[in-house]
N, C-alpha and C positions, 0 to 999 in steps of 0.2 A: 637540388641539383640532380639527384637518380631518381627517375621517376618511380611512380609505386609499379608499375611493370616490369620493371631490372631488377627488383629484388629478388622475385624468386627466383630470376635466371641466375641469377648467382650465387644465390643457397644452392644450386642444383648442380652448378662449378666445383664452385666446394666441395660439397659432398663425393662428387664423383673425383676429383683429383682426391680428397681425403682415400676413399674407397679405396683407388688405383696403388697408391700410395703402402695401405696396409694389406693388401692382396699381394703385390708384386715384393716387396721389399724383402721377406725372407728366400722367393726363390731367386732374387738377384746378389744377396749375400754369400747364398750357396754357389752360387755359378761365381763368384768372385773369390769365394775360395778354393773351388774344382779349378780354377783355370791360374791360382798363386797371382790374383791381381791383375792380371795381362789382357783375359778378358778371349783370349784364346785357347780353344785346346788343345792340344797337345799333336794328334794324329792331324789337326788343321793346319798344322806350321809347314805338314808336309806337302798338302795340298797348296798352300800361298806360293809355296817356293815354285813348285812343278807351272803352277799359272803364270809368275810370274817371268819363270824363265819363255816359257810360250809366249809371251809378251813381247819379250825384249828378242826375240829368233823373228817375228814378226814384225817389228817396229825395223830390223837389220833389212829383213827382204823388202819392204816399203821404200827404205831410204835408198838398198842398191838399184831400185827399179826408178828411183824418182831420177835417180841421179846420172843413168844413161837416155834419158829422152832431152829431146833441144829444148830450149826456153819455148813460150806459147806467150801468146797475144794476152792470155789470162794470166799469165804470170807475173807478165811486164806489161802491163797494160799503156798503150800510145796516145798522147790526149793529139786532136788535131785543130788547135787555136791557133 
């Protein structure tokens, strides 16, 4: 079924997930207990919030601007059959 040309390509998979695997795993244990699980830090919670209220102050001026123009052709598009 796998020819004899797949094999190395997937000793080489391996290896490198294997690799990835024993390289990363300690500093993503440590960053998982710096951040209690969450996966965030701490002074970042402050940054999410600050974005996302600029979001939602943006997404408010969008709607009040959508919402004083008339309907458009592209809005409500007219078929003529």
């Amino acid at each position: 079924m796998i020819s004899s040309r797949m094999v190395p390509i997937l000793i080489a998979i391996g290896v490198g997930v294997g690799t990835g695997v024993y390289v990363f795993q300690p500093l993503l244990k440590e960053y998982e207990a710096d951040t209690k699980g969450t996966w965030i830090l701490p002074q970042d919670e402050a940054r999410i919030k600050t974005l996302q209220q600029q979001q939602q102050q943006q997404q408010q001026q969008k709607d009040e601007n959508t919402s004083n123009t008339s309907p458009t052709e592209k809005q409500f598009p007219v078929s003529n059959k």
